[in-house]
N, C-alpha and C positions, 0 to 999 in steps of 0.2 A: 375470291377467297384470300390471296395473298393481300391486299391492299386492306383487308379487313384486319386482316389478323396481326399484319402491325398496325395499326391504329390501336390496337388493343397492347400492343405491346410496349407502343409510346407514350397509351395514356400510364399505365404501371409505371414507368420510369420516372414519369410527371411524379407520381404520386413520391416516389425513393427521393428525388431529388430536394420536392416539400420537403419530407419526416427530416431526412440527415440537416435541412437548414435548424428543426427543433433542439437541436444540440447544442446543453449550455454546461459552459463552466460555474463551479461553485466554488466561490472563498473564501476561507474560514479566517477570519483575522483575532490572531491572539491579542489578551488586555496588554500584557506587560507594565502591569502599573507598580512593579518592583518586588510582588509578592515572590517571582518566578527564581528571586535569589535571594540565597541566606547564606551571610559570613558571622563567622563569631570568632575572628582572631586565630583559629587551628585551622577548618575549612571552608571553603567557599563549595554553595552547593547550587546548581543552577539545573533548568529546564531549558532545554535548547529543542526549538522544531523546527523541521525540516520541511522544506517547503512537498515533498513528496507525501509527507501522511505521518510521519513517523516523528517519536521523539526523544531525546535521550535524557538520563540522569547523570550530568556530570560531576565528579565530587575534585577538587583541586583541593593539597593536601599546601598548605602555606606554611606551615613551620620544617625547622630541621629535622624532624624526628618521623619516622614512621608512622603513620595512621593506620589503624584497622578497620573498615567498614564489615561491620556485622548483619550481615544481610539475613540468616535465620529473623532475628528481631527487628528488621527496617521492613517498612511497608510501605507498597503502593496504592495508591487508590485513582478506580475511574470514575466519578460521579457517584462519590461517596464509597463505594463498593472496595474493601482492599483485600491485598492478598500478601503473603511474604514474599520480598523481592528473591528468597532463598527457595528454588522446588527441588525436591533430591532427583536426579536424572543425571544418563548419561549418552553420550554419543561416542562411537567407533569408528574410528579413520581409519583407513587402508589405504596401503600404497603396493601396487605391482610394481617388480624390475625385473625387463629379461637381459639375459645376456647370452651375446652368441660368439662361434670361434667357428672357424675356420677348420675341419680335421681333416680335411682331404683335399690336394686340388691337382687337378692336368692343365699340364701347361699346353698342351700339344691341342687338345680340343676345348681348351678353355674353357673348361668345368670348376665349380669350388663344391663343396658338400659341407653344409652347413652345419652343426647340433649346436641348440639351443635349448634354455631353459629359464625357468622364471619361479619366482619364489614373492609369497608375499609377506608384509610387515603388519602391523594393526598396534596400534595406543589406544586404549580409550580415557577422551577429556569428561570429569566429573564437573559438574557444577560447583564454583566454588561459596562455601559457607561463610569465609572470613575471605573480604579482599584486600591485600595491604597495598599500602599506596603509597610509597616514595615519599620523602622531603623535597617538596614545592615541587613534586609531578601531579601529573593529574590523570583519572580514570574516569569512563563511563561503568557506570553502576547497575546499569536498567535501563530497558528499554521499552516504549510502547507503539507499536507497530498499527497499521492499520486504523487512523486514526479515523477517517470518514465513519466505517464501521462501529463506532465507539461514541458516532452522535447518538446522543437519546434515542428510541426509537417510540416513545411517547410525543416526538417533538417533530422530530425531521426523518421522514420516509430519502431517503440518499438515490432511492434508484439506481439505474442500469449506468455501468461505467465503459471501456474497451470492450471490444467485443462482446458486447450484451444484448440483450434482446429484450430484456426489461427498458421500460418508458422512463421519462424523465421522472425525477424525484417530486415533492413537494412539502408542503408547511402544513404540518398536521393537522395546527389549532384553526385554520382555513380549509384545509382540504385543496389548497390550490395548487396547482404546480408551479415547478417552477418556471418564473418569463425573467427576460432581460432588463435589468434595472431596480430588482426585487432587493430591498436591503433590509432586513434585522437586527438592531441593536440589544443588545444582550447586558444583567450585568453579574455577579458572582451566585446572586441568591436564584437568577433567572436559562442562566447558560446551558446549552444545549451537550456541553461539556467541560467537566473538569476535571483535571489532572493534578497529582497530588502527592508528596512522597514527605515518609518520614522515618530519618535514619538516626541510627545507633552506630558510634564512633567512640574507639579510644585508643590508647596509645600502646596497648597489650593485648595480644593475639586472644585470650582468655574473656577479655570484657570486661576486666574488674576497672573499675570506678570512671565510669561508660558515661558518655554524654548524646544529646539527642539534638537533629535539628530537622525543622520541616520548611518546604517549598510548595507552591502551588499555582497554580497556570491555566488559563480557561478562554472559550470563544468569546470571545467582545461582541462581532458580529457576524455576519454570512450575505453576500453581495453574490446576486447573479449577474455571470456577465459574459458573450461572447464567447463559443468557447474556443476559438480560434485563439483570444487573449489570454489561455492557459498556458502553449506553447510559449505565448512571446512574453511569458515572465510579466504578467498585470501584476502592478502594485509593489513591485521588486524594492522600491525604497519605503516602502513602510514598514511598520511593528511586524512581527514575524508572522506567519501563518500556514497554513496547508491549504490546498489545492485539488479538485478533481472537477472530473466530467461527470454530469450525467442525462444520461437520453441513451438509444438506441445508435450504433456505431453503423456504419456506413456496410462495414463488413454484414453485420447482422440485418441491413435491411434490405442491402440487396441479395440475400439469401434468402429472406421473405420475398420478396419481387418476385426470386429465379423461382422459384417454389412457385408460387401464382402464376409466372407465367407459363411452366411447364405442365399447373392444373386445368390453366385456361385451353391451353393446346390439346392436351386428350382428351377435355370432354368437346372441343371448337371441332378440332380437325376431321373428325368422323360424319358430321356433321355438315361440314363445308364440301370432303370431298363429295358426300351425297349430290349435295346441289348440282356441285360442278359437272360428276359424270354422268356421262350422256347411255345411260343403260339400255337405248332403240327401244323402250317401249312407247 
């Protein structure tokens, strides 16, 4: 019975040790072919991404004089789709402090007796509708997060990332998943993403005689590869890009495994001990 039952148990592991090798990285390599900045003498406006997923709207304010970015009227867009970079919303900070004293103490049996108390604070930050911006400082503007999420989902299935249990992703217009070595070249009228911002700026908090500039930034291509070569920073001197994993994480399949193997056990073990014991009839 025991020699059976790990066999059964090593062939399961066989199997966790395969799946977790199925695990690839995916990399998104941006065009950068200049579109992703725009100066006109007052600001410089750029699309900066982050190798984790994410991207910013930075606006750099180049003259002496105060800038206003009018974020009600500036808008972002994902693959066409925009929104105002302006939502009315708010958030609520709290902060606790206690504080304590000392009201009683024996020196003789070296007691103190404490009273304490605590009080809390709270601000809430609104969303701001007008950002101003310093002579020749610079602010990010907008942000867009989650960039894997944000591929077409007409194009590219992204699959199971960290701890997931969803499969590796694939190429829609195949149907194939993804393997190591798989590369798609992309180009603005074709990309599986594009990112895109267009803002309103003047030089008075009000808006009057307002001027506009646009930027825009998209995947060039998507290279599978490795995904051990996620860690060690693939591709770190080229055009910019994001990064992820996808396939079923190690966590998630030996969770599947232990799960199998502790099905295999109760319906096996009833079974084996059958065999084994010796009931004298």
């Amino acid at each position: 019975m025991t020699k059976k039952f790990f066999l059964l148990i090593s062939a399961l592991l066989t199997i966790t040790w395969s799946a977790s090798a199925r695990k690839v990285g995916v990399f998104c390599q941006m065009a950068a072919t200049g579109t992703q900045v725009s100066e006109d003498g007052v600001i410089r406006a750029s699309i900066v991404i982050d190798s984790e997923g994410e991207a910013l709207l930075e606006i750099e304010n180049l003259t002496d004089k105060v800038v206003f970015i009018h974020r009600k009227r500036s808008f972002s867009l994902v693959n066409g789709v925009s929104e105002p970079m302006f939502i009315r919303q708010s958030n609520t900070e709290s902060h606790t402090t206690q504080h304590s004293v000392v009201t009683e103490e024996d020196r003789i049996f070296k007691t103190k007796t404490i009273d304490s108390e605590s009080y809390t604070r709270s601000h809430t930050i609104y969303d701001q509708r007008v950002l101003a911006i310093a002579p020749h400082g610079r602010s990010v503007v907008y942000e867009w997060d989650g960039l894997p999420e944000k591929l077409r989902t007409d194009m590219i299935d992204i699959g199971g990332g960290f701890f997931s249990v969803k499969g590796k992703g694939r190429f829609l217009d195949t149907g194939e998943k993804f393997h190591k070595g798989d590369n798609r070249d992309y180009t603005a009228d074709t990309t599986p993403l594009m990112l895109a911002a267009d803002v309103e700026y003047s030089f008075n908090e009000k808006g009057e005689d307002s001027h506009r500039t646009a930027v825009k930034e998209y995947v060039s291509s998507i290279r599978i590869v490795r995904s051990k070569d996620v860690k060690r920073g693939y591709m770190l001197n080229t055009t910019p890009y994001f990064v992820f994993t996808s396939g079923k994480s190690n966590t998630a399949i030996f969770a599947q495994v232990g799960l199998g193997a502790l099905a295999a056990a109760v319906i096996y073990l009833p079974f084996a001990v059958y065999e084994d014991h010796d009931f004298g009839f």
